[in-house]
Each structure stands twice: as structure tokens, then as C-alpha cells.
C-alpha positions as MATLAB code, in Angstrom:
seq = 'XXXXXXXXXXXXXXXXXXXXXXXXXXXXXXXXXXXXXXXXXXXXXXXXXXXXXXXXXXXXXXXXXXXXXXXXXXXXXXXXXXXXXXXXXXXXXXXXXXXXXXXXXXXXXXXXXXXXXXXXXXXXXXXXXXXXXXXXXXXXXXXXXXXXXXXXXXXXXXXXXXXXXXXXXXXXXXXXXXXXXXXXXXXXXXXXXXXXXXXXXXXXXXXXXXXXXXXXXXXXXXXXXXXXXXXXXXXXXXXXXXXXXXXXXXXXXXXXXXXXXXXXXXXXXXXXXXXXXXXXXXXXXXXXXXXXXXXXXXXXXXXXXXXXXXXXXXXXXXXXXXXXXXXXXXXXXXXXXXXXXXXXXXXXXXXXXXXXXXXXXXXXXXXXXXXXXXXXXXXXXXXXXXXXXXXXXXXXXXXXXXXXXXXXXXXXXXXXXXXXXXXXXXXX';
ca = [
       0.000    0.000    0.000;
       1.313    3.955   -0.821;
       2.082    5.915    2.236;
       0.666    8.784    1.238;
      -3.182    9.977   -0.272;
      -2.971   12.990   -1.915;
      -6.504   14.832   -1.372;
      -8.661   15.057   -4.345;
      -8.264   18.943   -4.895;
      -7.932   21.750   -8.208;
      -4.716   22.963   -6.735;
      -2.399   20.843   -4.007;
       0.094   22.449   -2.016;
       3.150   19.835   -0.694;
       4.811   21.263    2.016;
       8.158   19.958    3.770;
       9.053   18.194    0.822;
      13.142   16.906    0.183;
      14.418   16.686   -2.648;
      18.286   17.109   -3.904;
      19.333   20.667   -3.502;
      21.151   20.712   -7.347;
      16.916   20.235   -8.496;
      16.602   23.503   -7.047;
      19.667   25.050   -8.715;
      21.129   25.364   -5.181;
      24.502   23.875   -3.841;
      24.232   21.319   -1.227;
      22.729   17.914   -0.163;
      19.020   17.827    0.224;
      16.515   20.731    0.868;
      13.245   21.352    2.037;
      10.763   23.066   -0.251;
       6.858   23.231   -1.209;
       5.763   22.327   -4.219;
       2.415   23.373   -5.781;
       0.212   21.196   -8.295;
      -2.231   22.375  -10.654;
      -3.865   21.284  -13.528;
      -1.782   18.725  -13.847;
       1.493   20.845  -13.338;
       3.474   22.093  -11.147;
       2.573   26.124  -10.162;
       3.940   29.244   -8.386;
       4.471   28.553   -5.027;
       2.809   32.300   -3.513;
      -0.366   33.007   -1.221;
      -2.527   29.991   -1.191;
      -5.814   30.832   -3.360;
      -9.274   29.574   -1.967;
      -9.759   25.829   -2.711;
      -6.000   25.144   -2.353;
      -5.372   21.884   -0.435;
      -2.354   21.454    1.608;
      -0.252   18.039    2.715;
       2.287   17.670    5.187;
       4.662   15.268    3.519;
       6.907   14.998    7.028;
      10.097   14.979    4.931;
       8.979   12.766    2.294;
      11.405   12.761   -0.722;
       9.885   13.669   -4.028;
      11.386   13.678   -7.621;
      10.681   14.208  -10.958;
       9.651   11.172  -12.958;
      13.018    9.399  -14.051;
      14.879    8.777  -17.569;
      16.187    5.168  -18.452;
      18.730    5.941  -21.472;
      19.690    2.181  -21.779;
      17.319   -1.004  -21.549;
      17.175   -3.780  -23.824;
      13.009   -4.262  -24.140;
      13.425   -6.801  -26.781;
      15.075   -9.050  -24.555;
      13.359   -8.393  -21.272;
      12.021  -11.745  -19.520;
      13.601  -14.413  -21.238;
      15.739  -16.106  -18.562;
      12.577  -18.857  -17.950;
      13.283  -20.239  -21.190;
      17.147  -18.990  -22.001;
      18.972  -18.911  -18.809;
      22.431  -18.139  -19.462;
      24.087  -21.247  -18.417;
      27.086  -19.974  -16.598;
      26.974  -16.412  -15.727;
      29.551  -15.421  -18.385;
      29.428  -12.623  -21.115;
      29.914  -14.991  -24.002;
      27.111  -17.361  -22.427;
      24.755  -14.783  -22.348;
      25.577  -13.683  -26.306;
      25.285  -17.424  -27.285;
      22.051  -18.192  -25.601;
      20.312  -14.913  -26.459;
      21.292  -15.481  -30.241;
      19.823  -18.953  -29.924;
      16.478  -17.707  -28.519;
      16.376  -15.081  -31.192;
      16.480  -16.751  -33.745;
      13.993  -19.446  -32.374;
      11.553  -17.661  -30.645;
      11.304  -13.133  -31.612;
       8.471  -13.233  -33.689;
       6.477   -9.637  -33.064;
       4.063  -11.603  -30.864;
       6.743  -12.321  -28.704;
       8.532   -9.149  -28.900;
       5.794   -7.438  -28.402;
       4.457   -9.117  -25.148;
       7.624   -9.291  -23.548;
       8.408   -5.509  -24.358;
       4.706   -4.051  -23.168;
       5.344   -6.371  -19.525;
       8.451   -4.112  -19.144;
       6.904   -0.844  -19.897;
       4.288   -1.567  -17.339;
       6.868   -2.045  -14.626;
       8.862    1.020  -15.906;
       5.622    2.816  -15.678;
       4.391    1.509  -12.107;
       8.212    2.365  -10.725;
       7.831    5.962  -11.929;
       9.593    6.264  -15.457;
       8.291    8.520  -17.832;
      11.192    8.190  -21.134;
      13.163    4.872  -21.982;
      15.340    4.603  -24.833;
      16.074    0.691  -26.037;
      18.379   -0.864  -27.912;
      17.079   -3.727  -30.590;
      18.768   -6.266  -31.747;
      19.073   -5.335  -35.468;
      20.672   -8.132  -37.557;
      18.171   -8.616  -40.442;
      15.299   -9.480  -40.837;
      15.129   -9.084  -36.710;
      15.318   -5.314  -37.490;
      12.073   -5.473  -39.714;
      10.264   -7.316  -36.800;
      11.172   -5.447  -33.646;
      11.550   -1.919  -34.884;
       7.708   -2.465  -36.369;
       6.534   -3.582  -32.899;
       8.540   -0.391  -31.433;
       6.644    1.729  -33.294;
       3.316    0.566  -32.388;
       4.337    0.482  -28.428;
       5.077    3.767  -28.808;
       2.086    5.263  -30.477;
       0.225    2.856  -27.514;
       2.234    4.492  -24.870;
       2.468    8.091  -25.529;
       1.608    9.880  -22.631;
       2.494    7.274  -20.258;
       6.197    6.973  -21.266;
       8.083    8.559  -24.282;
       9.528    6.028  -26.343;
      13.197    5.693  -28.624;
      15.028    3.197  -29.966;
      18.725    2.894  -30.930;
      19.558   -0.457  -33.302;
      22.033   -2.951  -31.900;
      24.807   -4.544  -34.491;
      28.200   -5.785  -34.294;
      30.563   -3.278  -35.674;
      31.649   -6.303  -38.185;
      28.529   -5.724  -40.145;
      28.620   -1.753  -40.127;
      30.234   -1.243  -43.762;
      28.580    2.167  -46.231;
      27.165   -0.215  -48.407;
      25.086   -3.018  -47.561;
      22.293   -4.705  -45.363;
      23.523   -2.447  -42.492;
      22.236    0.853  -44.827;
      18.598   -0.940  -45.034;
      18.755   -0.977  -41.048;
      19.925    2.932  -40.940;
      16.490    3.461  -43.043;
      14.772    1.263  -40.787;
      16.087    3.638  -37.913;
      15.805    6.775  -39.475;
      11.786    6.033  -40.501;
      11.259    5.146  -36.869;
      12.844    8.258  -35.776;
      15.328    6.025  -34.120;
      19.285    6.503  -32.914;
      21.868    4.720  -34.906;
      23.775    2.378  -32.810;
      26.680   -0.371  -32.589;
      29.255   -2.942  -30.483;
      32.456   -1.637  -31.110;
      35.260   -4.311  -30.169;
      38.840   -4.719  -31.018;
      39.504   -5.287  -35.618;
      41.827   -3.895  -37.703;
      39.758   -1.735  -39.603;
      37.528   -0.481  -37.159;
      38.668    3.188  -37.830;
      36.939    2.813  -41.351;
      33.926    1.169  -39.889;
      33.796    3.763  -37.549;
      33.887    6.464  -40.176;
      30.983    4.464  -42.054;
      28.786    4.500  -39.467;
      29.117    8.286  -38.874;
      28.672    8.824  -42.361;
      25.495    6.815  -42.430;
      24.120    8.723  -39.585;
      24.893   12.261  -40.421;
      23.360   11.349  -44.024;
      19.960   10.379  -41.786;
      20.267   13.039  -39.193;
      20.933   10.521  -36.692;
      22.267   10.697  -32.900;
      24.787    7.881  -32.568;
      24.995    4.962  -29.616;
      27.811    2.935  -29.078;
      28.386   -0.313  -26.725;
      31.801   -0.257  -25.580;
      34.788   -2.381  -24.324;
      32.462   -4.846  -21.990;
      35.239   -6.836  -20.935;
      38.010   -7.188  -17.867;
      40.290   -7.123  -20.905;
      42.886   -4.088  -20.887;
      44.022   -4.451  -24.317;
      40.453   -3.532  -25.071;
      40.472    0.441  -25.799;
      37.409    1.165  -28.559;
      36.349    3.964  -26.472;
      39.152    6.228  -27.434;
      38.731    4.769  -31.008;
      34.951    6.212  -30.681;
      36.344    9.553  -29.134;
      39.378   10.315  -31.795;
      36.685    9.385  -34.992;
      34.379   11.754  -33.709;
      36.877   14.532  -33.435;
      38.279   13.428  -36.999;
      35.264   13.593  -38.536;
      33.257   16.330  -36.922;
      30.463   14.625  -36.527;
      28.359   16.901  -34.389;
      25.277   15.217  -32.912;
      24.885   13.437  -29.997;
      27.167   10.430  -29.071;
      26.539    8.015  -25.939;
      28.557    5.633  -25.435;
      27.838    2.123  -22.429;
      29.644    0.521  -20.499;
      33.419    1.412  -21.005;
      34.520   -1.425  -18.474;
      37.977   -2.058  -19.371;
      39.241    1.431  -18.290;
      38.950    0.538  -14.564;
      41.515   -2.231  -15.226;
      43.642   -0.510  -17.538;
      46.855    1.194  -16.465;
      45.692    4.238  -14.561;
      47.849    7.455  -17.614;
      46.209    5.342  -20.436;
      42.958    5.376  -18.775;
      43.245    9.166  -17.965;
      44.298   10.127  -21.045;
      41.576    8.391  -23.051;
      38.799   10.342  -20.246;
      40.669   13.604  -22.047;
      39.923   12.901  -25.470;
      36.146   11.721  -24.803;
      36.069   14.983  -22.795;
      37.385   16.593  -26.090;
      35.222   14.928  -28.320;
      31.833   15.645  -26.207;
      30.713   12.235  -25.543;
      28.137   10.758  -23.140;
      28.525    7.966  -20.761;
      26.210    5.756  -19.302;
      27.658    3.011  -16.841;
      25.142    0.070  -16.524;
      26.445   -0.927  -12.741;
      24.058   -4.112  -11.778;
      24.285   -5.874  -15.460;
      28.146   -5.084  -15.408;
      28.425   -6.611  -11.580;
      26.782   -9.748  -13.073;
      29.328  -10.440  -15.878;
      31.977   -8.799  -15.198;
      35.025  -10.835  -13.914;
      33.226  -14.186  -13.596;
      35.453  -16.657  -13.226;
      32.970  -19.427  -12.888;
      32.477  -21.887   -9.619;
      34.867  -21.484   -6.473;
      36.188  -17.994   -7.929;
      35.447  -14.924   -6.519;
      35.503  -12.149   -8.627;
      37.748   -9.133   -8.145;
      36.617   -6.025   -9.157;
      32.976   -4.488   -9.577;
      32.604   -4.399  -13.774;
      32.180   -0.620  -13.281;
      33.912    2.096  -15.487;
      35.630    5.233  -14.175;
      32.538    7.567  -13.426;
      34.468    9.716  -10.721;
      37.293   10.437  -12.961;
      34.871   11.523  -16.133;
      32.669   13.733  -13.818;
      36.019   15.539  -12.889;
      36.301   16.170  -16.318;
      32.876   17.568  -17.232;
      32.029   14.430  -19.032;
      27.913   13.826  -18.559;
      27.439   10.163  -16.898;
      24.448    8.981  -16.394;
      23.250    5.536  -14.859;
      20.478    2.858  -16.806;
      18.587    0.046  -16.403;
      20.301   -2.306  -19.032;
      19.146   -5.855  -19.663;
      16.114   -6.984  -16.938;
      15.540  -11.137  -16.251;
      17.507  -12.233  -19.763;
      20.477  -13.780  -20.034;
      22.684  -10.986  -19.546;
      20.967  -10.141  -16.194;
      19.181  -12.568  -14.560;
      17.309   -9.703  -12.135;
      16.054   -6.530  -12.184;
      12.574   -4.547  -13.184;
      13.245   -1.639  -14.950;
      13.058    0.422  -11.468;
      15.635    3.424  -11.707;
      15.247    3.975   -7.625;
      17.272    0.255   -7.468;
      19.248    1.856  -10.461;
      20.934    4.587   -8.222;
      20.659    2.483   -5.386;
      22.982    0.075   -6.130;
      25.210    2.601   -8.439;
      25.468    4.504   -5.105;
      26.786    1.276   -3.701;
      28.513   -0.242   -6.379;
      30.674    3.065   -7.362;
      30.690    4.664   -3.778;
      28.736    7.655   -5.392;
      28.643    8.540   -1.617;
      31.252   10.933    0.590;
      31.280   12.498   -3.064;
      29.372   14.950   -4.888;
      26.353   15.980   -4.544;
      24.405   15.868   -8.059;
      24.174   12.462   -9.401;
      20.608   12.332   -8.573;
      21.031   14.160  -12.296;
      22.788   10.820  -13.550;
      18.845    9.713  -13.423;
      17.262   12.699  -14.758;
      18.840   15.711  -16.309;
      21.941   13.777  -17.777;
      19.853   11.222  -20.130;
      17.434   13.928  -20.595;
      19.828   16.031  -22.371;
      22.033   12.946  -24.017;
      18.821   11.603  -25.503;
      16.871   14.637  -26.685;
      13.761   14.046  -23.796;
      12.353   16.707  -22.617;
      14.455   18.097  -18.717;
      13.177   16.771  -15.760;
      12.264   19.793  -13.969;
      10.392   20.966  -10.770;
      10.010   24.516  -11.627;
       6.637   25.986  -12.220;
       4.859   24.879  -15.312;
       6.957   21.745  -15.775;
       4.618   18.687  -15.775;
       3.706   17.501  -12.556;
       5.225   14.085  -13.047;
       6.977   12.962   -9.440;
       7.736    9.989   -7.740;
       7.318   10.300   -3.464;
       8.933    8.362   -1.137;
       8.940    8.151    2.547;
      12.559    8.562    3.236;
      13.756   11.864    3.889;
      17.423   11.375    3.310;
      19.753    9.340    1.128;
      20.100    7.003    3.665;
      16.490    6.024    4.381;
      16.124    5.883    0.536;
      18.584    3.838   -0.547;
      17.976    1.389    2.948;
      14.728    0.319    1.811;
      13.212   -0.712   -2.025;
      10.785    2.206   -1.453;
       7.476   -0.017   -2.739;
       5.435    2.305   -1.013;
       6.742    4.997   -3.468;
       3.970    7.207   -5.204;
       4.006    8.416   -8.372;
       2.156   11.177   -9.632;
       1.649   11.515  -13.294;
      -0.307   15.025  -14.433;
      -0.354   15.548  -11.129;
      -2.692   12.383   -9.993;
      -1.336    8.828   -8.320;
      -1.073    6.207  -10.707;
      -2.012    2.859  -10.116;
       1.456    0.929   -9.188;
       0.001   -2.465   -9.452;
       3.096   -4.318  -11.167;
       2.394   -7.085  -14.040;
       2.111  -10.476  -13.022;
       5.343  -12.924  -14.150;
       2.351  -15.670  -14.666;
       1.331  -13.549  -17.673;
       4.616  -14.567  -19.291;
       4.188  -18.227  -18.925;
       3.019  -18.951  -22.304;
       5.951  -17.472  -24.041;
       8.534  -19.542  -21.797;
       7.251  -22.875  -22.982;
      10.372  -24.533  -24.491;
      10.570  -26.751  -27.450;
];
């Protein structure tokens, strides 16, 4: 059950609300302010007019709804039938590119991609951006079933998609140009795995031809691996500066910095600087594959990339979702309060500064092109309210009392039932 029942009024006042002092455009922790709702948005916070309604909220944290800038939709919810037999990256690739080409028909797709949203939706997202697996004729399929979903959920949650190919089959001419269209006609972002091949400078200047032809934003998985030698990020970073290419880049994951010797490292965190890039660190999918050994080994480091040492530098980081209950992450719900919960944890975002509640909301706002998070008058009175009144008390508890206020009214946070999925996961 919600803590909290907002009275049924025109115009609600929230008094002795927390929320992260950088919301506020002030420096420091937390603060307490009021917050005023009406019509569905947030107002000017003067002299209470007759009818206004007023709520203690005793501390109670609120924030604006929250961005997920990388999830994997299409593969959400597979593990029943594709468990990843041993924890590893390459199992995961193996047995997802088994079940894909078995079992993602748009039915599937489709079902397994509107269970997510729902839980996105119920844990107080309002904008996801996934990545789809795009090796033909998959990219026909799920890109079609995208666009529906997001006609079906406008309003709820604002919907893009970036495509998802090995950089081996990124060349200017051929089946990878078809999938650009695809993209481009779906009002998509242009995306790729970039991994260690001798002519991945060319590739690399392929793709950002193909996207600035299309007007495309560009999305990059990056050097997911415990493997030093592995250094595609800077690749990314010194192609972009070569070329000019000028709209937005993100680039995930970035693992194989935190291993690499500590002036190489640095010096590549200068040239994405330079170069204007965007990182998003996945923490609880790179925890699960990173560095696992298999039985009787413990691993030795956390999978995470450098995210102190880029904020130092200016560079935007921002925290996601990644793969939920598939074989790359056997857990997770698309809930972005266990997102910066456990990046908190993972990357001791504590004892450090104090704005990467903005990792959540203002970072993948800007790096995908969704509209700010904001809780200044006339911004959309989209919030999420939980009991805690610190860090501490947030991050302590899963918060599944939260409320979340869309237009200004609680939504119903009844979460999808896993039964619902049981006819997909019957195995052949």
C-alpha cells in the first residue's frame, strides 16, 4: 500500500518536501521546499488561493519522474526459457542469439516488451530509450513492434530506440544501410558494439557517415570486458573529433578502463572529454558479468567504469537500467530507484558529490533529446514520493510504497504479473 493519499483537490500544495538541492539550482545535499500542483502541473508557489489543499509530507522525498537511457526491451524476460548457463558474457551472447532466432516473432517481442513498460511505468519512469537487436530481418520485426508500443504508450512513457549490431557488419554499403532506413523512418538513434579489428577506424567512419546522411544521434556499446588491451572507447572519441560529426554520441559501459593502467585510462577520459561524448555506466548488469570466473572464484573487481574520474572532467554520466531477467541479467525490473541504489553502492557515489541524482534525470534527458526533468513551475507535474527523507532512508529500503504522480494524480502501481509470461517460456 502507498504511504501517502494525496486529497482530491484543483490545486495541491506539498509542504516539507526533500528533494536534492542541485533540483533547485542550489549547492548542497538535500533541501526542504513546497511544491504546488495544478492542472496537472506544477505552479507558483505564492499566497494559497481559496480551494488550495495542503499536505504535510513529514520529509517525504519527491522527484521528478526518471529517464532510463539504456534497456534492452526486446530481450526483457527471457531467462525462464534462455537462462544463461554460466553467468559469463559470451554465455549470455550465445544463448540470447539462440532464442532469437527461435523464438522473436512480433508476438513475442511485443508481449515481452509491453510487460516491461508496465513495470517502468508503475516504478515511476516517464522516457526509456532501447536498444534492438538489429541483424536482419530481426530489425524489420522489432523496430515495427517499437513503433506501435510507442504510439500505444504516448503519454504514459516517451519512447526511442537505438539499433544494436556488431561493428563487423557496419560497412557504407550493404544490409547495415537498409537498417539505418529502418532507424531513421522510426525516428530512431543509430547504434553499434564496437570491439577490437583492424579496420575499425573505417567502420567507424561508415557508421558516422550513415548517420549524419539520416540526421541521426549515434549509440555505441563499448569495451564490456576485464580485458585491458580492449580500448574502442578512445577509437569512438578520436573518430568523432576526426570527422566532426556533431550530434549526440553516448557511449555504455566502457569497463575495461577501470583495469587498464591508470595514464592510459586518464588520457583516453581527455579525449572523450574533447570529443563531447556521453557515458552511461550500466552498474548491476556489469556486476553480473563482469570478472566471472565461474564456480569457487570470486571475482575481483565491480565491472564498473571510471565515473568519478569523467565527472572531474565535465564528461555527462548517467546511470540505466540495461538488460532486466535475460540472459545478460538474470534480475532486475526496470526500477531506476534500485538503479541509483545500487550505483550509489557499487561506485561509492557517496562521501562524493552531490548531483548524481542528475545521472537519473537531467543527464539522459539532455544525451537523448527528452524533454528536462524539472520541478520549476509549469513543468509537468510528473513525481515519484517516497517516505525517506534522506539518502540514507532511501537507498535502505526498495521504497514499494513509493507514489508516483503523473499530471499531477497517483497512478495505479500495481506491477504485471510474471504468470502472464508463462506462455511465451514454454520450451521446445
Amino acid at each position: 500500500m502507498d504511504f501517502l493519499t494525496l486529497p482530491d483537490a484543483p490545486r495541491l500544495r506539498l509542504v516539507n518536501a526533500t528533494v536534492p538541492a542541485c533540483l533547485l539550482g542550489q549547492p548542497g545535499d538535500l533541501a526542504r521546499t513546497a511544491l504546488t500542483l495544478a492542472g496537472g502541473r506544477l505552479a507558483e508557489d505564492g499566497a494559497a488561493p481559496p480551494g488550495t489543499a495542503e499536505l504535510d509530507l513529514r520529509g517525504a522525498m519527491v522527484l521528478p519522474a526518471f529517464i532510463d537511457m539504456h534497456t534492452h526491451l526486446d530481450k526483457g524476460h527471457i531467462w525462464p526459457r534462455a537462462p544463461n548457463p554460466d553467468g559469463s558474457f559470451a554465455g549470455a551472447l550465445a544463448t540470447v542469439e539462440g532464442d532469437r532466432a527461435a523464438r522473436w516473432r512480433a508476438e513475442d517481442v511485443r508481449a515481452r516488451m509491453d510487460f516491461a513498460l508496465r513495470c517502468a511505468y508503475a516504478h515511476g519512469t516517464r522516457a526509456i530509450r532501447t536498444h534492438l537487436d538489429a541483424r536482419p530481418p530481426q530489425d524489420g520485426i522489432s523496430f515495427a513492434v517499437f513503433r506501435e508500443l510507442r504510439t500505444e504508450w504516448r503519454g504514459r512513457i516517451e519512447l526511442q530506440a537505438a539499433c544494436l549490431v556488431a561493428i563487423d557488419g557496419v560497412e557504407a554499403d550493404g544490409p547495415f544501410r537498409d537498417t539505418a532506413d529502418i532507424v531513421a523512418a522510426s525516428g530512431g538513434v543509430l547504434g553499434a558494439v564496437t570491439y577490437p579489428m583492424p579496420d575499425l577506424r573505417d567502420r567507424l567512419r561508415a557508421f558516422f557517415r550513415l548517420a549524419a546522411e539520416r540526421g541521426l544521434a549515434a549509440d555505441f556499446h563499448a569495451d564490456e570486458t576485464g580485458d585491458p588491451s580492449v580500448a574502442t572507447l578512445r577509437v569512438i572519441a578520436e573518430t568523432v573529433l576526426e570527422t566532426g560529426f556533431d550530434a549526440p554520441v553516448v557511449v555504455g559501459h566502457c569497463c575495461s578502463l577501470a583495469v587498464q593502467p591508470e595514464a592510459e585510462a586518464l588520457a583516453t577520459l581527455d579525449l572523450v572529454a574533447k570529443a563531447g561524448l556521453h557515458i552511461v555506466s550500466l552498474p548491476m548488469c556489469n556486476l553480473y558479468l563482469q570478472d566471472r570466473g565461474g564456480a569457487g572464484r570470486t571475482p575481483r573487481w565491480r565491472g564498473v567504469t571510471l565515473v568519478h574520474e569523467m565527472a572531474a572532467r565535465g564528461i555527462p554520466v548517467s546511470f540505466a537500467s540495461d538488460n532486466t531477467r535475460d540472459p545478460f541479467y538474470a534480475y532486475g525490473d526496470l526500477d531506476m530507484i534500485e538503479v541509483l541504489r545500487e550505483a550509489t553502492r557499487i561506485a561509492h557515489l557517496d562521501h562524493s558529490r552531490d548531483d548524481w541524482a542528475l545521472s537519473v534525470l537531467h543527464r539522459p534527458a539532455a544525451a537523448c533529446g527528452f524533454a528536462p526533468p524539472s520541478l520549476a513551475p509549469g513543468a509537468p507535474a510528473d513525481l515519484v514520493i517516497c517516505k525517506a527523507r534522506s539518502w540514507t532512508e532511501l537507498f535502505a529500503r526498495p521504497q514499494a510504497d513509493r507514489v508516483v504522480l503523473r499530471a499531477g494524480r497517483a497512478i495505479d502501481r500495481s506491477l504485471p504479473d510474471y504468470a502472464e509470461l508463462d506462455p511465451l517460456m514454454v520450451t521446445a
